[in-house]
VEXVO-266960 format. One record per residue: residue in three letters; residue number from 1; x, z, y of N, C-alpha, C in turn. Coordinates in nm, 2 decimals, m for minus. Layout:
! residues N
VEXKOL  aa   i   n.c1   n.c3   n.c2  ca.c1  ca.c3  ca.c2   c.c1   c.c3   c.c2
VEXKOL Ala NUM      X      Z      Y      X      Z      Y      X      Z      Y
...
//
This chain:
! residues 78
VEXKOL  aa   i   n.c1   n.c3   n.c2  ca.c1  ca.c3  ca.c2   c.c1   c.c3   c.c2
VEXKOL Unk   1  m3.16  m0.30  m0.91  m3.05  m0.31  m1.01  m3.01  m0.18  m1.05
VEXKOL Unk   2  m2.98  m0.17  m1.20  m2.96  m0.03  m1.26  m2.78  m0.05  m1.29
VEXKOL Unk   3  m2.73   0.06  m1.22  m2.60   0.05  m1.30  m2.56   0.23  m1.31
VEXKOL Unk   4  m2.43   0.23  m1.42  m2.41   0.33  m1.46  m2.24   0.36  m1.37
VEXKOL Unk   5  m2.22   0.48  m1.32  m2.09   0.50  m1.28  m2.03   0.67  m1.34
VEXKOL Unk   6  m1.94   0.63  m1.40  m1.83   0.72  m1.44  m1.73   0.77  m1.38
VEXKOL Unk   7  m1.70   0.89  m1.35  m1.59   0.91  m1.27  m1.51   1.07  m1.32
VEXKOL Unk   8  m1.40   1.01  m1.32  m1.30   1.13  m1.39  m1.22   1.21  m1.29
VEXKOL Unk   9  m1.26   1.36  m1.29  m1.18   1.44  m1.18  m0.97   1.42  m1.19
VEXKOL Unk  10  m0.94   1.38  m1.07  m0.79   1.40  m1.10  m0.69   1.45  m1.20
VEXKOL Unk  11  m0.76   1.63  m1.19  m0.73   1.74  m1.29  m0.72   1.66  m1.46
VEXKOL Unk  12  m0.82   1.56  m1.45  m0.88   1.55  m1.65  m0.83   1.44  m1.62
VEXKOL Unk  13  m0.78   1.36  m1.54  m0.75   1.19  m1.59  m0.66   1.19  m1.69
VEXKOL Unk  14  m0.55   1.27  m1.66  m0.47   1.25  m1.83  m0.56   1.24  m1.94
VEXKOL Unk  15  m0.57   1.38  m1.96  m0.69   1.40  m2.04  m0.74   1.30  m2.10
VEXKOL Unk  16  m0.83   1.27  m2.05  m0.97   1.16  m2.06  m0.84   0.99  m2.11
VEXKOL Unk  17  m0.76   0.97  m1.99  m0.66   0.88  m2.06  m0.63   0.89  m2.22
VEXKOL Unk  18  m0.59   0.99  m2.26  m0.56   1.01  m2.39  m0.64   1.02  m2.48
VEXKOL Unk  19  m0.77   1.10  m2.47  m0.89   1.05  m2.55  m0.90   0.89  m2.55
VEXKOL Unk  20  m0.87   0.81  m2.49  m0.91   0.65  m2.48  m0.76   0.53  m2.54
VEXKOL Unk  21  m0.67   0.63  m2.55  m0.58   0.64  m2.63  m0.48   0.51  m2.51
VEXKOL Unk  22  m0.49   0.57  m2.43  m0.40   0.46  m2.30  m0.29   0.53  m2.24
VEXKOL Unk  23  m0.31   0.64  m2.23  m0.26   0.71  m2.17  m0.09   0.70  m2.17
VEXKOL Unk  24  m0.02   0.73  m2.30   0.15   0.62  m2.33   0.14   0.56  m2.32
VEXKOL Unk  25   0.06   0.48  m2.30   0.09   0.29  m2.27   0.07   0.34  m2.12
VEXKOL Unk  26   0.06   0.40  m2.02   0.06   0.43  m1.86   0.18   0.46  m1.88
VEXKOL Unk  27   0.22   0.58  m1.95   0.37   0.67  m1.93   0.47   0.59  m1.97
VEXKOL Unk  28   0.42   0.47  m2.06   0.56   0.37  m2.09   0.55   0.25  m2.01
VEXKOL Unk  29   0.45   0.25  m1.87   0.48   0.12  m1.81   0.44   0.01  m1.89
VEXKOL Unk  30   0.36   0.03  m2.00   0.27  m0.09  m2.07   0.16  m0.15  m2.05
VEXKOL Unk  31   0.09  m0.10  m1.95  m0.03  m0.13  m1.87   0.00  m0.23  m1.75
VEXKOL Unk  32  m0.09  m0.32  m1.72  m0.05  m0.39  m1.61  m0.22  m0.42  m1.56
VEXKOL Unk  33  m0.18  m0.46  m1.43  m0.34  m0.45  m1.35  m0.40  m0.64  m1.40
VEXKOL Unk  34  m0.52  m0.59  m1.37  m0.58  m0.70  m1.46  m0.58  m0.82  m1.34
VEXKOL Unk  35  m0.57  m0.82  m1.24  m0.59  m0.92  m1.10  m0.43  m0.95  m1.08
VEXKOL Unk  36  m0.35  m0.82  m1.00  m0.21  m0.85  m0.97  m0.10  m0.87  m1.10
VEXKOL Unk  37  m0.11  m0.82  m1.18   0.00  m0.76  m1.26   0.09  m0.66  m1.25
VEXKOL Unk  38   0.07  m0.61  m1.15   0.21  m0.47  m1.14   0.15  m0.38  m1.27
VEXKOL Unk  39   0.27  m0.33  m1.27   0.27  m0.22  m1.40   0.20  m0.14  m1.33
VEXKOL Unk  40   0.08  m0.08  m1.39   0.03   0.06  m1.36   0.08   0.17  m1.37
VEXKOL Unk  41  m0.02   0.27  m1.33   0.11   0.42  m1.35  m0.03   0.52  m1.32
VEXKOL Unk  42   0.02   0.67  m1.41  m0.09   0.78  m1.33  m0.08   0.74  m1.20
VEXKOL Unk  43  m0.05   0.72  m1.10  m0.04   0.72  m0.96  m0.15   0.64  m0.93
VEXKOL Unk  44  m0.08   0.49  m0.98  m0.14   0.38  m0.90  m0.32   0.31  m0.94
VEXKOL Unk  45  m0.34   0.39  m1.08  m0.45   0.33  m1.16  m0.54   0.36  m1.11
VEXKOL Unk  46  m0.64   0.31  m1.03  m0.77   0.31  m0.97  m0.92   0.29  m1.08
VEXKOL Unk  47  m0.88   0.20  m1.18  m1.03   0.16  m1.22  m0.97   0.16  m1.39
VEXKOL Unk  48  m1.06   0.20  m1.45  m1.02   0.13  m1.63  m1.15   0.04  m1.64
VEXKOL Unk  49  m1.18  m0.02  m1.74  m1.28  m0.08  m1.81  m1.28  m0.15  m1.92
VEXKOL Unk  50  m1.37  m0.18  m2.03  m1.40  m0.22  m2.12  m1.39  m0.42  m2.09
VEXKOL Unk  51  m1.32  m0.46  m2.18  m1.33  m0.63  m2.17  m1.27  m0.71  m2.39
VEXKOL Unk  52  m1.33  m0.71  m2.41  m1.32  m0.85  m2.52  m1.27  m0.71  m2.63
VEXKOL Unk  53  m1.32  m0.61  m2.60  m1.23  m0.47  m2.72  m1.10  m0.41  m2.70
VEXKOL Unk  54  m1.08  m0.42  m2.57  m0.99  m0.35  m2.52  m0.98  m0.28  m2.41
VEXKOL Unk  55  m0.91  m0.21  m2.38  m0.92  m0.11  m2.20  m0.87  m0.21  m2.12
VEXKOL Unk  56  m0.90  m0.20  m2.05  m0.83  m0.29  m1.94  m0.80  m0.16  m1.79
VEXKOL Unk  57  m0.70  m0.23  m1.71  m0.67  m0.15  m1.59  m0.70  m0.21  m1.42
VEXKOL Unk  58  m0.72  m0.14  m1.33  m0.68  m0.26  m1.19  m0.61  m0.10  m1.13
VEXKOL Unk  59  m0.52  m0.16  m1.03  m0.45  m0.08  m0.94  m0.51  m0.04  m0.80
VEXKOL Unk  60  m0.47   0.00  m0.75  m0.53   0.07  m0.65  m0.53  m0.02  m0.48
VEXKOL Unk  61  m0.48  m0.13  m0.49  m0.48  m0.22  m0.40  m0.63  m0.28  m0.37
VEXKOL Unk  62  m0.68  m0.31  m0.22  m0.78  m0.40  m0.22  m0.81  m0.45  m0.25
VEXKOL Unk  63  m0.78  m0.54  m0.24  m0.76  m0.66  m0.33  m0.79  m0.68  m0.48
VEXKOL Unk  64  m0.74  m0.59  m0.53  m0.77  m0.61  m0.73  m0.89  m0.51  m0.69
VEXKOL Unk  65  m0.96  m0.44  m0.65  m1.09  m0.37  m0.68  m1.18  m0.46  m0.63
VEXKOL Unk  66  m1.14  m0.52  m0.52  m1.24  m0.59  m0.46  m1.26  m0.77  m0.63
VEXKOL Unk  67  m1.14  m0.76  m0.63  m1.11  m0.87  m0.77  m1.24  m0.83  m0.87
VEXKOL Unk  68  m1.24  m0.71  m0.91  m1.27  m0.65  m1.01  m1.45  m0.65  m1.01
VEXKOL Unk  69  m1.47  m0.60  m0.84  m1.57  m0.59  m0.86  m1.67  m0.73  m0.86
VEXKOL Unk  70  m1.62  m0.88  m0.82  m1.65  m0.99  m0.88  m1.62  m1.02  m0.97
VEXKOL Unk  71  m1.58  m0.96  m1.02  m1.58  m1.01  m1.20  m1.65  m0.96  m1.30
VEXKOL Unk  72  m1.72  m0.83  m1.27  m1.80  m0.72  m1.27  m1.94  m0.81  m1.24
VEXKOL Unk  73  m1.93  m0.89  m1.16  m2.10  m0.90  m1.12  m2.10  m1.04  m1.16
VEXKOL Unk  74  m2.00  m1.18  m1.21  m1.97  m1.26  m1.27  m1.98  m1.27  m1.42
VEXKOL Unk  75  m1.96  m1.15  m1.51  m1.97  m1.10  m1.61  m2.16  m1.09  m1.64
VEXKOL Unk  76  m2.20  m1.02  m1.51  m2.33  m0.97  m1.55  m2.42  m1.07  m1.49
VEXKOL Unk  77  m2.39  m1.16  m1.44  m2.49  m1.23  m1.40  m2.47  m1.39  m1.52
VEXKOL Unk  78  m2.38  m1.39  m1.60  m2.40  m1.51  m1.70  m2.27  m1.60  m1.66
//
């Protein structure tokens, strides 16, 4: 199985946030995790990704990554 991984240094996450144009929507508490719901934050944002033409978020809890990454493989398998 081929997959691709992306990974943004601490230093550039703003950065890189704001090229993808999410970045105010973090600083205003407009983001929420795609599994739990809590509001995201620079702090808590573990994962972004692409869904239906929008960014999506999950937070940094087990739980929503482990969420994420079945839905990731539910996605790709049909």
């Amino acid at each position: 199985m081929k997959g691709r991984v992306s990974a943004v240094h601490d230093d550039d996450l703003e950065t890189y946030l704001g090229t993808l144009g999410i970045r105010r929507r973090l600083e205003r508490g407009e983001m929420n995790c795609f599994q739990c719901n809590d509001t995201l934050t620079l702090e808590s944002i573990s994962a972004i990704f692409p869904d239906s033409g929008s960014i999506k978020g999950v937070c940094n809890k087990p739980d929503c990554l482990s969420a994420l990454i079945r839905w990731r493989e539910e996605k790709r398998n049909g």
